[in-house]
N, CA, C and O atoms as a Tripos MOL2 file, in Angstrom:
@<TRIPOS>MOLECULE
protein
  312   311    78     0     0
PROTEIN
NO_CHARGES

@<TRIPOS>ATOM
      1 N         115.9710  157.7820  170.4330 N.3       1 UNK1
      2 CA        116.6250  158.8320  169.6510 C.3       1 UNK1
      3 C         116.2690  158.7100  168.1700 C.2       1 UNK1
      4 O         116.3580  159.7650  167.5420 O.2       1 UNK1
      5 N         115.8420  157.5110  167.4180 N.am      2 UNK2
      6 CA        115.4250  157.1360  166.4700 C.3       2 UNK2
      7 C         114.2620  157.4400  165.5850 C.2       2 UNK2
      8 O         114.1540  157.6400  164.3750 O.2       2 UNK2
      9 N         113.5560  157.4120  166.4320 N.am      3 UNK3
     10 CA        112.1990  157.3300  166.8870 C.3       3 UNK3
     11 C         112.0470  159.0900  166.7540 C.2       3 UNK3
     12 O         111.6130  159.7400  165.8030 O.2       3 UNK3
     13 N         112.5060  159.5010  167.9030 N.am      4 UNK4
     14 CA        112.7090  161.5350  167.5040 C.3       4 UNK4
     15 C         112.9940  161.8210  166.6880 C.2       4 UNK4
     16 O         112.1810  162.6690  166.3190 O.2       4 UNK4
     17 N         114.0910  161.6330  165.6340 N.am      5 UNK5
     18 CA        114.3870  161.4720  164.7010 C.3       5 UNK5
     19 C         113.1110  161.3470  163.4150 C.2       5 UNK5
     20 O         112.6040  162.2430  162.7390 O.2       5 UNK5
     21 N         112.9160  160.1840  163.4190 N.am      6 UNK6
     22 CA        111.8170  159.7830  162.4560 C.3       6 UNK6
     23 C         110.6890  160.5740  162.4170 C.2       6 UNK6
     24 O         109.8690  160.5110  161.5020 O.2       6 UNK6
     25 N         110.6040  161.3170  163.3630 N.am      7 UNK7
     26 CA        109.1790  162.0180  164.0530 C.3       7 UNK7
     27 C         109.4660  163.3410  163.1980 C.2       7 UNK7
     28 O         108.7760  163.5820  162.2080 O.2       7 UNK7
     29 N         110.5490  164.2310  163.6190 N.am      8 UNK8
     30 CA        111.1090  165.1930  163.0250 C.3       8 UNK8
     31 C         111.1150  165.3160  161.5460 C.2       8 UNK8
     32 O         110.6800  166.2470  160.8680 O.2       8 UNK8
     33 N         111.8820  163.8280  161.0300 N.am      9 UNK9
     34 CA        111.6500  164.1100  159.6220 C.3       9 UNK9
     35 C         110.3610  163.7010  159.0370 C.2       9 UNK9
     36 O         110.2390  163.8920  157.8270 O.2       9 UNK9
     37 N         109.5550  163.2670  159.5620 N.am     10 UNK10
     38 CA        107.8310  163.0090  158.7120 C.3      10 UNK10
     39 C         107.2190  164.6510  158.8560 C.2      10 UNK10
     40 O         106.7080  165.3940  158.0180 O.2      10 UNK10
     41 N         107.4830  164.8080  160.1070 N.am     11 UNK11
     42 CA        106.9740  166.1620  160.7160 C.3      11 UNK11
     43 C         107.1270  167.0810  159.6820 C.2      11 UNK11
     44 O         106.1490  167.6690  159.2210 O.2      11 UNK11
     45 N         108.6980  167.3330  159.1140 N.am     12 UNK12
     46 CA        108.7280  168.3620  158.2990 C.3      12 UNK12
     47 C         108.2820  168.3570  156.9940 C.2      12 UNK12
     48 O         108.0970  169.4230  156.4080 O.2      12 UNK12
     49 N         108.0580  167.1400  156.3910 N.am     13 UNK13
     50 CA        107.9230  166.3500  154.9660 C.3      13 UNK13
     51 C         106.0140  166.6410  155.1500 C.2      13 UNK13
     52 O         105.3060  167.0490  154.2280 O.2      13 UNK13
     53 N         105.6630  166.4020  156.1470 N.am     14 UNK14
     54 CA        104.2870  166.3250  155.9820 C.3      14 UNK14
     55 C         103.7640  168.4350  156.2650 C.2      14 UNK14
     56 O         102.5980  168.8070  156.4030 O.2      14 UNK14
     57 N         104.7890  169.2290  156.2710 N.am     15 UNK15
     58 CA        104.4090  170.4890  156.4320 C.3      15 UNK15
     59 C         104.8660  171.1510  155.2650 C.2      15 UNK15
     60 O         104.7210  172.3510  155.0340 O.2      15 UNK15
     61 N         105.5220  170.1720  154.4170 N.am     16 UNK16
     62 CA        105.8890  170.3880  153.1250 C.3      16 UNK16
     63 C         104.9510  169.9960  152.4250 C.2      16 UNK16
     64 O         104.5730  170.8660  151.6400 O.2      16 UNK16
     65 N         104.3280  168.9210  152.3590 N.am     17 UNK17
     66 CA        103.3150  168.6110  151.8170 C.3      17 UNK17
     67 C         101.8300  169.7540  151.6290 C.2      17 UNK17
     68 O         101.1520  170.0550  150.6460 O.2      17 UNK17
     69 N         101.7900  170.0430  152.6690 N.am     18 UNK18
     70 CA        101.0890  171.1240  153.4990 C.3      18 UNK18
     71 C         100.9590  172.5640  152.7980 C.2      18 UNK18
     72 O          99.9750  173.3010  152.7480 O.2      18 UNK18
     73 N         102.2240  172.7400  152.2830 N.am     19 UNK19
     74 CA        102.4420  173.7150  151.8790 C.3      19 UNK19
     75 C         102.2440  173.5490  150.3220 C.2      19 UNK19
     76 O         101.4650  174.3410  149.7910 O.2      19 UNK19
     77 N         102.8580  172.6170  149.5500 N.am     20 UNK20
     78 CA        102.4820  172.2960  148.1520 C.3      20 UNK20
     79 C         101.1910  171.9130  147.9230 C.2      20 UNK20
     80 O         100.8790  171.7220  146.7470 O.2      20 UNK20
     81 N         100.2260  171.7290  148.9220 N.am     21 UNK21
     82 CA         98.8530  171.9030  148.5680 C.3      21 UNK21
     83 C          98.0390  172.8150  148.6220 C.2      21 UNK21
     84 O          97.1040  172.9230  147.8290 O.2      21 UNK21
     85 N          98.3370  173.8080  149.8130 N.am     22 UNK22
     86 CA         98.2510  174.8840  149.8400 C.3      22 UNK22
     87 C          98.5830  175.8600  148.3680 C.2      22 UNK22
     88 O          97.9050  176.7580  147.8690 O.2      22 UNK22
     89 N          99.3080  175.5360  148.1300 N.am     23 UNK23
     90 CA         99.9430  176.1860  146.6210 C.3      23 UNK23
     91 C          98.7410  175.6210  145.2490 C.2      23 UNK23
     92 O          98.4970  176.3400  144.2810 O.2      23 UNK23
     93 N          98.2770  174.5830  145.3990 N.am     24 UNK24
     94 CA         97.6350  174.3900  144.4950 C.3      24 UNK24
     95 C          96.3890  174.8320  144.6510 C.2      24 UNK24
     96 O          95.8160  175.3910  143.7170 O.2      24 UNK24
     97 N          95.6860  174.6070  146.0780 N.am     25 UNK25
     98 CA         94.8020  175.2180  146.4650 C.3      25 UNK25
     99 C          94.4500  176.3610  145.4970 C.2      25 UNK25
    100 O          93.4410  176.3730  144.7930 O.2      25 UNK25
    101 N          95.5420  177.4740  145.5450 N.am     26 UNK26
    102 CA         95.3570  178.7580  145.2710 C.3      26 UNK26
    103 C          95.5210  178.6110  143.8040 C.2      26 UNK26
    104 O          95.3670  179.6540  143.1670 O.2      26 UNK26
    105 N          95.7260  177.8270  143.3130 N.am     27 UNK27
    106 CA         96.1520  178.0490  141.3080 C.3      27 UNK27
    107 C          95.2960  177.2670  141.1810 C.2      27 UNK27
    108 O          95.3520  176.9720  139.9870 O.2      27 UNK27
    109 N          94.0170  176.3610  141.9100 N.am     28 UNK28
    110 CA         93.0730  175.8890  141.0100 C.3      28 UNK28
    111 C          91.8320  176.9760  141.3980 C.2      28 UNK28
    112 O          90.8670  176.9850  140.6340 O.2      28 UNK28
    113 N          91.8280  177.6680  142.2760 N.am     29 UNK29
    114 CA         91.0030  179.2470  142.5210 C.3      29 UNK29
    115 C          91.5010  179.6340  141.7490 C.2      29 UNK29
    116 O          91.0600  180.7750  141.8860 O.2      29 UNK29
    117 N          92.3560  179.7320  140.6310 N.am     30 UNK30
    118 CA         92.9690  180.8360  139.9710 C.3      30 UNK30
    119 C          92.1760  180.6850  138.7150 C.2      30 UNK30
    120 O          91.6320  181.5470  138.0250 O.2      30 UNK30
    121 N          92.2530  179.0740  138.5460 N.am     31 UNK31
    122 CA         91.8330  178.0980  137.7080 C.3      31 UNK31
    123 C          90.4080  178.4460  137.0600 C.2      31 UNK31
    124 O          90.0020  178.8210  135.9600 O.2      31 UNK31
    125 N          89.9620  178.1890  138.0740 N.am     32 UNK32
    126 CA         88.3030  178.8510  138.5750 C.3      32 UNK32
    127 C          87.7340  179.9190  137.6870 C.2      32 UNK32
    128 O          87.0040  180.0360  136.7030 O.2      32 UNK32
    129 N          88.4850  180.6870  138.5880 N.am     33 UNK33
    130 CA         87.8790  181.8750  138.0620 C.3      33 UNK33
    131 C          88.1450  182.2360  136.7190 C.2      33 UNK33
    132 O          87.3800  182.8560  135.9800 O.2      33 UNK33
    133 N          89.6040  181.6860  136.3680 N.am     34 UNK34
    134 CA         89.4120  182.1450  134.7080 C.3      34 UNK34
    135 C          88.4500  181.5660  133.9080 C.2      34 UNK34
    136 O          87.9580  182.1210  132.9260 O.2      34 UNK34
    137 N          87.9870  179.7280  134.5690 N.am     35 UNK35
    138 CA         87.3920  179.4020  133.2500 C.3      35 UNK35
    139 C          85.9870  179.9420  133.7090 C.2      35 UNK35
    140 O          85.0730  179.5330  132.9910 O.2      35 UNK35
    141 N          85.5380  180.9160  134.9270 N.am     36 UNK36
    142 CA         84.4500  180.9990  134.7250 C.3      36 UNK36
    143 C          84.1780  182.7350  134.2330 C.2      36 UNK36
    144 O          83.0460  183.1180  133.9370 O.2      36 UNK36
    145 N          85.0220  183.3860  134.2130 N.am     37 UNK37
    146 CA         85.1410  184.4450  133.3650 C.3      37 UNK37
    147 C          84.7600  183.6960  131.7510 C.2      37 UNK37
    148 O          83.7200  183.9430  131.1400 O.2      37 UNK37
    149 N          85.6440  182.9300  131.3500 N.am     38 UNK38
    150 CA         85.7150  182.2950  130.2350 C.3      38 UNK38
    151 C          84.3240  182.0770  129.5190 C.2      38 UNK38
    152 O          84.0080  182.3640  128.3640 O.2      38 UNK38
    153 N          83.4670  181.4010  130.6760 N.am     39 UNK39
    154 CA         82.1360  180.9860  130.3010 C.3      39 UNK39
    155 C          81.4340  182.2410  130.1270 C.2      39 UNK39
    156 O          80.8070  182.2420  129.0670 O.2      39 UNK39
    157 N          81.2910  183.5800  130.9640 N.am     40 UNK40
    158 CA         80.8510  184.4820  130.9050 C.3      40 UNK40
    159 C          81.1820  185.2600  129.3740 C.2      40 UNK40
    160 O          80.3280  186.0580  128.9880 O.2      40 UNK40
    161 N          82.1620  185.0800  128.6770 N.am     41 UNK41
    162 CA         82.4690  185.7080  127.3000 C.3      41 UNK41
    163 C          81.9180  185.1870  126.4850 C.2      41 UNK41
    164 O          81.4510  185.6990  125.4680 O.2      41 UNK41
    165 N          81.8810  183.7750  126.9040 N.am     42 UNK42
    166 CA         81.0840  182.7660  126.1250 C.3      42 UNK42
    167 C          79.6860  183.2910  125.8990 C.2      42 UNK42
    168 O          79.1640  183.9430  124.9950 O.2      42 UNK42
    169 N          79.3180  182.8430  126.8940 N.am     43 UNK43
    170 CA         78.0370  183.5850  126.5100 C.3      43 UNK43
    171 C          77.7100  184.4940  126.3030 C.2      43 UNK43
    172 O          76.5280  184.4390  125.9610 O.2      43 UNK43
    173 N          78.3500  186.1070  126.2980 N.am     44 UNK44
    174 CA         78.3290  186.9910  125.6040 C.3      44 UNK44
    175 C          78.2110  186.6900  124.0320 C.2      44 UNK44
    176 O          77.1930  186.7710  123.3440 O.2      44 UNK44
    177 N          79.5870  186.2990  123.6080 N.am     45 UNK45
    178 CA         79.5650  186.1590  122.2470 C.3      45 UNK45
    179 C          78.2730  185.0600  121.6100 C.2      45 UNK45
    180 O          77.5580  185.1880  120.6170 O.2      45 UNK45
    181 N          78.3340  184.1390  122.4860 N.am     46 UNK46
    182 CA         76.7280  183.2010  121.7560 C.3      46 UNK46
    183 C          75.6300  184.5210  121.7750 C.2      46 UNK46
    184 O          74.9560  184.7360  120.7680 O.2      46 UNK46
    185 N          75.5090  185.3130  122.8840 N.am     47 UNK47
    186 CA         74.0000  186.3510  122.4230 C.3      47 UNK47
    187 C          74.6010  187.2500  121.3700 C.2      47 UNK47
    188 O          73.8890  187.3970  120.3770 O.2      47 UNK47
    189 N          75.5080  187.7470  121.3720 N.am     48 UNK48
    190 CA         75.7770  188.6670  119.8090 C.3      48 UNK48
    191 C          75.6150  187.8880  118.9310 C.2      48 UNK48
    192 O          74.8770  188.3800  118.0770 O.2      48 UNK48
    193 N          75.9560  186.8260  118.6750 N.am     49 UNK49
    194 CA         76.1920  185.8890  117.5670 C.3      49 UNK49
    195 C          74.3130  185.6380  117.2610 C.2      49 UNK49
    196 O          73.7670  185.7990  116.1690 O.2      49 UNK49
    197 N          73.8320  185.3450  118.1630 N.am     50 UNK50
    198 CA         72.0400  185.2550  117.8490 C.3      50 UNK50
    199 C          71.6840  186.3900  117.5630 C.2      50 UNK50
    200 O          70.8660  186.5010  116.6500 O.2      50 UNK50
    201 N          72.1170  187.4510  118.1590 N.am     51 UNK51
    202 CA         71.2240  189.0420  117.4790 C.3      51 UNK51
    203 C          71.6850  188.9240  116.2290 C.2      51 UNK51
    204 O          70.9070  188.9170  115.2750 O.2      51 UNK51
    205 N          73.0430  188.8150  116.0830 N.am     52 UNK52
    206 CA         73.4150  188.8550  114.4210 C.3      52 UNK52
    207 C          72.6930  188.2340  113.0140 C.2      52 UNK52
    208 O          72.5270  188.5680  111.8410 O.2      52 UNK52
    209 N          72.2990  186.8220  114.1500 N.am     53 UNK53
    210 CA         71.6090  185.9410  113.0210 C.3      53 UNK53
    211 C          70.1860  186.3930  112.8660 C.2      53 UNK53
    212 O          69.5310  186.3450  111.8250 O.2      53 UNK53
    213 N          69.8180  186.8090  113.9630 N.am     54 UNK54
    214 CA         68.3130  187.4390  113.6750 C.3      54 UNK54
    215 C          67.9300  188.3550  113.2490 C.2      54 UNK54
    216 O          66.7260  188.6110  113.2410 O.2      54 UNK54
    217 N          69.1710  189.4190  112.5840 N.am     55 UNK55
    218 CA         69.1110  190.8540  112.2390 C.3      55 UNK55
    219 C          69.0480  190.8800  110.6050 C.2      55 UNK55
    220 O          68.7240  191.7450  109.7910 O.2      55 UNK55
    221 N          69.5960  189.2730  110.4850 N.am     56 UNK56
    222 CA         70.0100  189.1660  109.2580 C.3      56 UNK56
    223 C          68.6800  188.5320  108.3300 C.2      56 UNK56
    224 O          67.8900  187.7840  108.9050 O.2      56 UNK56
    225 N          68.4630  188.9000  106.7550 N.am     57 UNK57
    226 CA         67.7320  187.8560  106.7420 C.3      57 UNK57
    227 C          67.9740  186.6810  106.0990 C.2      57 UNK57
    228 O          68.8830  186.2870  105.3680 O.2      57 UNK57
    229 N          66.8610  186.1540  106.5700 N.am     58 UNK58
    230 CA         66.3060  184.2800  106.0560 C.3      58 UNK58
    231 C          66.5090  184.3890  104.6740 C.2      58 UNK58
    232 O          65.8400  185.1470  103.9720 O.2      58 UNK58
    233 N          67.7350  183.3950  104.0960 N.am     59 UNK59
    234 CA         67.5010  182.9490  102.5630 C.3      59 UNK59
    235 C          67.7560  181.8660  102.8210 C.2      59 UNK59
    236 O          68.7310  181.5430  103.4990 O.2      59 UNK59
    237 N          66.9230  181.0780  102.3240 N.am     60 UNK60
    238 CA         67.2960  179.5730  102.5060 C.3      60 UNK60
    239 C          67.3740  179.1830  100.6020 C.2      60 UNK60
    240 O          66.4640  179.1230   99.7750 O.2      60 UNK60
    241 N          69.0250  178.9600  100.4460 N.am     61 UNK61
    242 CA         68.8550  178.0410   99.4010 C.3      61 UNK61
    243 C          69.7830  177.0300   99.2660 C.2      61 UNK61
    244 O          70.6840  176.9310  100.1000 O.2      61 UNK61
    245 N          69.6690  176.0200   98.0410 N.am     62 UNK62
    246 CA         70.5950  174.5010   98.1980 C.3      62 UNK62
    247 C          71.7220  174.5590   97.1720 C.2      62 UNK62
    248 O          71.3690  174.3990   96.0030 O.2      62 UNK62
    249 N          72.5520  174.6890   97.3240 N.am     63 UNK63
    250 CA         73.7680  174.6230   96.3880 C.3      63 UNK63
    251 C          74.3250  172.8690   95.7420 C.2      63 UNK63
    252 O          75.0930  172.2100   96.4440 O.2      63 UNK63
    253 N          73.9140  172.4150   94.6370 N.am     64 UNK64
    254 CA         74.6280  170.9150   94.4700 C.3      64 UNK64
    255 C          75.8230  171.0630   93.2900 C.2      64 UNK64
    256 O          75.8680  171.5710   92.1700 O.2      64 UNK64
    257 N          76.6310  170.4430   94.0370 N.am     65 UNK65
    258 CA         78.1320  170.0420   93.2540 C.3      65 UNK65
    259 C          78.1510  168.8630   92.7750 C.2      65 UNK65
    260 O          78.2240  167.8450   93.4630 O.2      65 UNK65
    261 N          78.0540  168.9190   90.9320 N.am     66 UNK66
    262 CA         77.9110  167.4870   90.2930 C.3      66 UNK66
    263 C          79.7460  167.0160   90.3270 C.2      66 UNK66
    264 O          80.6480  167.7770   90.6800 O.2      66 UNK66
    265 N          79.9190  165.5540   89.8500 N.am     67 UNK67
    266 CA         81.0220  165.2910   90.2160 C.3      67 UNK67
    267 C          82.2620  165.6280   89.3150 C.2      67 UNK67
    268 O          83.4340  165.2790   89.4580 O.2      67 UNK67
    269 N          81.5060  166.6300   88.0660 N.am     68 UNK68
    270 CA         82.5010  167.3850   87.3270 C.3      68 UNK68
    271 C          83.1880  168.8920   87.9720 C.2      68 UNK68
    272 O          84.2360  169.4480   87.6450 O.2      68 UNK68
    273 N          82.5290  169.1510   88.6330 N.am     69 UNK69
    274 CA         82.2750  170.3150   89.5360 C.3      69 UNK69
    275 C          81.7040  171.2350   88.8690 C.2      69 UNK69
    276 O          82.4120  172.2250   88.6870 O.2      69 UNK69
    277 N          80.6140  171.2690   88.4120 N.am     70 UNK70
    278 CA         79.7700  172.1970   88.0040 C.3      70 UNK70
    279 C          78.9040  172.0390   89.2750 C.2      70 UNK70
    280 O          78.5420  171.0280   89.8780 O.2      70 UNK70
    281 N          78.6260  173.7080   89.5530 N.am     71 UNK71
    282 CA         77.6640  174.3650   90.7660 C.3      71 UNK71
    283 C          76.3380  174.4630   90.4310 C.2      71 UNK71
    284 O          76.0990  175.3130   89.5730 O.2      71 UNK71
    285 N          75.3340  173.7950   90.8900 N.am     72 UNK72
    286 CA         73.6110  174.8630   90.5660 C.3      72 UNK72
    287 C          73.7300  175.5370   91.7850 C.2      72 UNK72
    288 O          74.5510  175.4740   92.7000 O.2      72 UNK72
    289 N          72.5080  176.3340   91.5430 N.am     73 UNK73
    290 CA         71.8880  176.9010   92.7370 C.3      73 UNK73
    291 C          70.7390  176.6100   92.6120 C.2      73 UNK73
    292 O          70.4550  176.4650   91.4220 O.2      73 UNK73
    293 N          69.7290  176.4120   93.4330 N.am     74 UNK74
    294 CA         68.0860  176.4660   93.8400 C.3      74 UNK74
    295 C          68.0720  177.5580   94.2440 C.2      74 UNK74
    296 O          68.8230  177.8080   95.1870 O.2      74 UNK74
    297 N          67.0190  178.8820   93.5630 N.am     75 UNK75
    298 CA         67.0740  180.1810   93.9890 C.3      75 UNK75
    299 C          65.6720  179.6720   94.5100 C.2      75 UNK75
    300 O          64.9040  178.8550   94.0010 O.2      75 UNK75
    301 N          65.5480  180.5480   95.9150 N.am     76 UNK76
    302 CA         64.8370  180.3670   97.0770 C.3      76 UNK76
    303 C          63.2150  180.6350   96.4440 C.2      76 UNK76
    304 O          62.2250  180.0650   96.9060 O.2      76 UNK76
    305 N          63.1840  181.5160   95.4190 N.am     77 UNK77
    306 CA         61.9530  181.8430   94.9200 C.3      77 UNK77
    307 C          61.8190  181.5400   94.1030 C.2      77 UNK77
    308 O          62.7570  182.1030   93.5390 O.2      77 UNK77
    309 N          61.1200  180.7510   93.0290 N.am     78 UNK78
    310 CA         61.3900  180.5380   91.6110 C.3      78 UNK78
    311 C          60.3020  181.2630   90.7530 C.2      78 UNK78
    312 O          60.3460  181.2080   89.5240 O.2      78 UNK78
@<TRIPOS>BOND
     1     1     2 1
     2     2     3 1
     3     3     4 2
     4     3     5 am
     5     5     6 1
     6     6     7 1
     7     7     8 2
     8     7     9 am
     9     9    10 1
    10    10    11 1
    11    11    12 2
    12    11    13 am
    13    13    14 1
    14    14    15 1
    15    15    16 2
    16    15    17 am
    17    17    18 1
    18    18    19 1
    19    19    20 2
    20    19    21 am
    21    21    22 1
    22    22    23 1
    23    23    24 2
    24    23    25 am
    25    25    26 1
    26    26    27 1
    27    27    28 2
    28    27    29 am
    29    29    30 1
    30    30    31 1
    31    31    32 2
    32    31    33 am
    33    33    34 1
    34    34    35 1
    35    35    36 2
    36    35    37 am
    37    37    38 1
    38    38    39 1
    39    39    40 2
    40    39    41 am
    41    41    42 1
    42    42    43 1
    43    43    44 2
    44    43    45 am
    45    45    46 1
    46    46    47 1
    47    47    48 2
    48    47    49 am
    49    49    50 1
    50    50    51 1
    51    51    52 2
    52    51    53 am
    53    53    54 1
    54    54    55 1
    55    55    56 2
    56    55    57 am
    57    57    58 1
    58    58    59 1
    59    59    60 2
    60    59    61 am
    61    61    62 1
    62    62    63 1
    63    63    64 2
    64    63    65 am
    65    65    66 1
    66    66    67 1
    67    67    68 2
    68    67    69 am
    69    69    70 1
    70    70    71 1
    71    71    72 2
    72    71    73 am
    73    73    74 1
    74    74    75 1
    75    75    76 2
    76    75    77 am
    77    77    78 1
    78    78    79 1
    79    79    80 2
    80    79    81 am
    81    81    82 1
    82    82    83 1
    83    83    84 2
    84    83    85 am
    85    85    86 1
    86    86    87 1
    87    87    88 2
    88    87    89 am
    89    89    90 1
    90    90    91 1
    91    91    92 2
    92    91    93 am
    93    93    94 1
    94    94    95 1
    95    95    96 2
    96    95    97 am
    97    97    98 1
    98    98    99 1
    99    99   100 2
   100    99   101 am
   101   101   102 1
   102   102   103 1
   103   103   104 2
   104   103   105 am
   105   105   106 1
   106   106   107 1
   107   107   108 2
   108   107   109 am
   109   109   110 1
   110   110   111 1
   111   111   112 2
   112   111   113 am
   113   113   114 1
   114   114   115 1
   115   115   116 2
   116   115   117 am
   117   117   118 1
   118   118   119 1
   119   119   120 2
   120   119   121 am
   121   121   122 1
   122   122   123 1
   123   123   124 2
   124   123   125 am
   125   125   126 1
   126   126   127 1
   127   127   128 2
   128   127   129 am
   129   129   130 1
   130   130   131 1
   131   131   132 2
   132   131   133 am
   133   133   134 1
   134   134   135 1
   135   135   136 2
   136   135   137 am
   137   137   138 1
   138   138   139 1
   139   139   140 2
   140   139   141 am
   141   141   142 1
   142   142   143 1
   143   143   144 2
   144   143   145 am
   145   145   146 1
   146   146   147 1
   147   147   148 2
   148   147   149 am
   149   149   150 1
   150   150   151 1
   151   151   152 2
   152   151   153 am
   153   153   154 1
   154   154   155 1
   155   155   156 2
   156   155   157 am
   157   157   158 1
   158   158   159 1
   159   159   160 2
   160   159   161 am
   161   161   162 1
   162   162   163 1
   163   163   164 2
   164   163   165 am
   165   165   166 1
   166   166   167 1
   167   167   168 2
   168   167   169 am
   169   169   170 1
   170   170   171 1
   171   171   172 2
   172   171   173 am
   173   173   174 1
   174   174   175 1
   175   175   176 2
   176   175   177 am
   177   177   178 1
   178   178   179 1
   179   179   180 2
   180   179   181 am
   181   181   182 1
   182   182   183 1
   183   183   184 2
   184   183   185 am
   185   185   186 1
   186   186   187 1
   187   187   188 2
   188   187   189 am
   189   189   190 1
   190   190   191 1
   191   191   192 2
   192   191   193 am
   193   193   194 1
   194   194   195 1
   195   195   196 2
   196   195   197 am
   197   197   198 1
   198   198   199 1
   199   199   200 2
   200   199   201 am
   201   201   202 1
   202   202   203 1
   203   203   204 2
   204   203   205 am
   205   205   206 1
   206   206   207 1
   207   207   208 2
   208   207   209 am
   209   209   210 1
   210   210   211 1
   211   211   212 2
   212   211   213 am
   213   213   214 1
   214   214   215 1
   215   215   216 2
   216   215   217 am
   217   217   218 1
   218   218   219 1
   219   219   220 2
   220   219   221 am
   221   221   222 1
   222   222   223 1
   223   223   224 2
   224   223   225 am
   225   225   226 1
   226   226   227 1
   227   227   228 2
   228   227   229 am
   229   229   230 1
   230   230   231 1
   231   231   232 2
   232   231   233 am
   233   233   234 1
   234   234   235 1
   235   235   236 2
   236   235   237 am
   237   237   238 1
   238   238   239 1
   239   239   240 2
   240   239   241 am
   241   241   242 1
   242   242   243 1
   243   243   244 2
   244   243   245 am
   245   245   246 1
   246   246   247 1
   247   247   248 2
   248   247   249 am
   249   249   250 1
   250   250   251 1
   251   251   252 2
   252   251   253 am
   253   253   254 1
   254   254   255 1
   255   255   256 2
   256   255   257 am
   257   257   258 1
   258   258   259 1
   259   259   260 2
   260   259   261 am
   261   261   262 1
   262   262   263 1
   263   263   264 2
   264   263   265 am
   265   265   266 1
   266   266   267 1
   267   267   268 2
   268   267   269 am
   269   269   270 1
   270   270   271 1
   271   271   272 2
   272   271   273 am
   273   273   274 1
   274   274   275 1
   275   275   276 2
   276   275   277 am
   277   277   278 1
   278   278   279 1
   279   279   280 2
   280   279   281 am
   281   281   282 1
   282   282   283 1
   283   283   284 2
   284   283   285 am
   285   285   286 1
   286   286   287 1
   287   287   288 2
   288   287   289 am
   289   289   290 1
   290   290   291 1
   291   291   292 2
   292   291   293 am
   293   293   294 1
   294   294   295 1
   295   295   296 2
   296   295   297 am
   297   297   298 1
   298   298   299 1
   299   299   300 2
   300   299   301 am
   301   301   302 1
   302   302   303 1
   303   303   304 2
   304   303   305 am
   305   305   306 1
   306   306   307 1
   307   307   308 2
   308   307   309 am
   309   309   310 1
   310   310   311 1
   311   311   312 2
@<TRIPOS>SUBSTRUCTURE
     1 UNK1         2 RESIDUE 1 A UNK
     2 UNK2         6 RESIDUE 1 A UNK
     3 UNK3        10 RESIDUE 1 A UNK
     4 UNK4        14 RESIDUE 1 A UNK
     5 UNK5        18 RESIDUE 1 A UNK
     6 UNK6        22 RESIDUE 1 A UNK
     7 UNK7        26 RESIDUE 1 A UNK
     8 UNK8        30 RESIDUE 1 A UNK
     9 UNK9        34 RESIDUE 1 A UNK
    10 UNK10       38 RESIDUE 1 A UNK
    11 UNK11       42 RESIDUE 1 A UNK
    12 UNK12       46 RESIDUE 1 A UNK
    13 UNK13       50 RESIDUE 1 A UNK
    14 UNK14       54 RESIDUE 1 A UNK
    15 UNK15       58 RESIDUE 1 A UNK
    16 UNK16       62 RESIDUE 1 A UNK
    17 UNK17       66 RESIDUE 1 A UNK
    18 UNK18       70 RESIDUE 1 A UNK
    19 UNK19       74 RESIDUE 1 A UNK
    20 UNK20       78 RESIDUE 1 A UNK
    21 UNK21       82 RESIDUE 1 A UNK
    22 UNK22       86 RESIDUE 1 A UNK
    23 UNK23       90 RESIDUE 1 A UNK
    24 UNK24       94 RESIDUE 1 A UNK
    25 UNK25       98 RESIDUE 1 A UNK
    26 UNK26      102 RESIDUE 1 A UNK
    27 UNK27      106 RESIDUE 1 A UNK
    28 UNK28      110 RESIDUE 1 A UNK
    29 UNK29      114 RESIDUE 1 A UNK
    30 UNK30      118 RESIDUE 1 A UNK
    31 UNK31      122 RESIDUE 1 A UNK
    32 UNK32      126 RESIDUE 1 A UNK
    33 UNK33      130 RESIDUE 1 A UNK
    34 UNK34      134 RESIDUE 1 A UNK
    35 UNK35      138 RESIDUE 1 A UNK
    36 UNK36      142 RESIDUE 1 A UNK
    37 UNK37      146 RESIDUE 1 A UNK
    38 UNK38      150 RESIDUE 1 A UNK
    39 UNK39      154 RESIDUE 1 A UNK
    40 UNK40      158 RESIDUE 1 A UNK
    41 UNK41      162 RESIDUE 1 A UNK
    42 UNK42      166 RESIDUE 1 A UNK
    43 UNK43      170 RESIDUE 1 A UNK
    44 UNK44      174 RESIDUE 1 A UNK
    45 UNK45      178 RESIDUE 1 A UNK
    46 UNK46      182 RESIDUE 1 A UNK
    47 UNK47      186 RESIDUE 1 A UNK
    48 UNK48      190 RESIDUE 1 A UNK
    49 UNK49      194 RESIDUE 1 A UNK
    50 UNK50      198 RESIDUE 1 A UNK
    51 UNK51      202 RESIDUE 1 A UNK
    52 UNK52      206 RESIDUE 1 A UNK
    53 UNK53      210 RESIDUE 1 A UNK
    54 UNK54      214 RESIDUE 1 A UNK
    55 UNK55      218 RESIDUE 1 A UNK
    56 UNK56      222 RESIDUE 1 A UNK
    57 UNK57      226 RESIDUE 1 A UNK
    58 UNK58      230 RESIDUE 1 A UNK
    59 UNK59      234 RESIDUE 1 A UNK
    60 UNK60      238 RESIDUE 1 A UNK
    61 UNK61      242 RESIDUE 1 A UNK
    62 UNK62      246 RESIDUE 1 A UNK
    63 UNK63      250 RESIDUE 1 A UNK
    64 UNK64      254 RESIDUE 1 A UNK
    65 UNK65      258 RESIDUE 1 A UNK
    66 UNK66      262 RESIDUE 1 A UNK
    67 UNK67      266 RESIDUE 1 A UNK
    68 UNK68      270 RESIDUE 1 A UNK
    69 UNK69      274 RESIDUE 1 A UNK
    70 UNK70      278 RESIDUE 1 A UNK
    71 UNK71      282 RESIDUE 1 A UNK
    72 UNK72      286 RESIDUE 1 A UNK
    73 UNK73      290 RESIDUE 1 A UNK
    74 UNK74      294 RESIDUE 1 A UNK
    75 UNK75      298 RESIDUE 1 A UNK
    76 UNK76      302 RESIDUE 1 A UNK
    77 UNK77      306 RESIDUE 1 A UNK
    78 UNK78      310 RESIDUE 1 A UNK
């Protein structure tokens, strides 16, 4: 009778179990898919972000801050 007992209650504990994994199952698919939407925006915005930079143009110059804080600039062409 003990023994039935014991059987019964693992039985139900382990269909509980069953079920709370089941549950996660489905919220790490949920999981999923957002972060792979996520990645997909991602990389949207990285290719806008490169057309942008390539639309733009090239100035390359060096800005130095002496320790009074006076600014130069190096203008790119001299």
């Amino acid at each position: 009778m003990a023994k039935n007992k014991l059987m019964i209650t693992l039985s139900k504990k382990f269909l509980a179990n069953d079920k709370t994994l089941e549950s996660l199952v489905v919220q790490l698919e949920g999981f999923n898919s957002v972060i792979k939407n996520q990645l997909s925006f991602n990389k949207m915005i990285e290719t806008q972000v490169a057309q942008l930079a390539s639309s733009c143009p090239n100035n390359n110059f060096s800005v130095v801050t002496t320790q009074t804080g006076k600014s130069t600039q190096e203008l790119p062409f001299p």
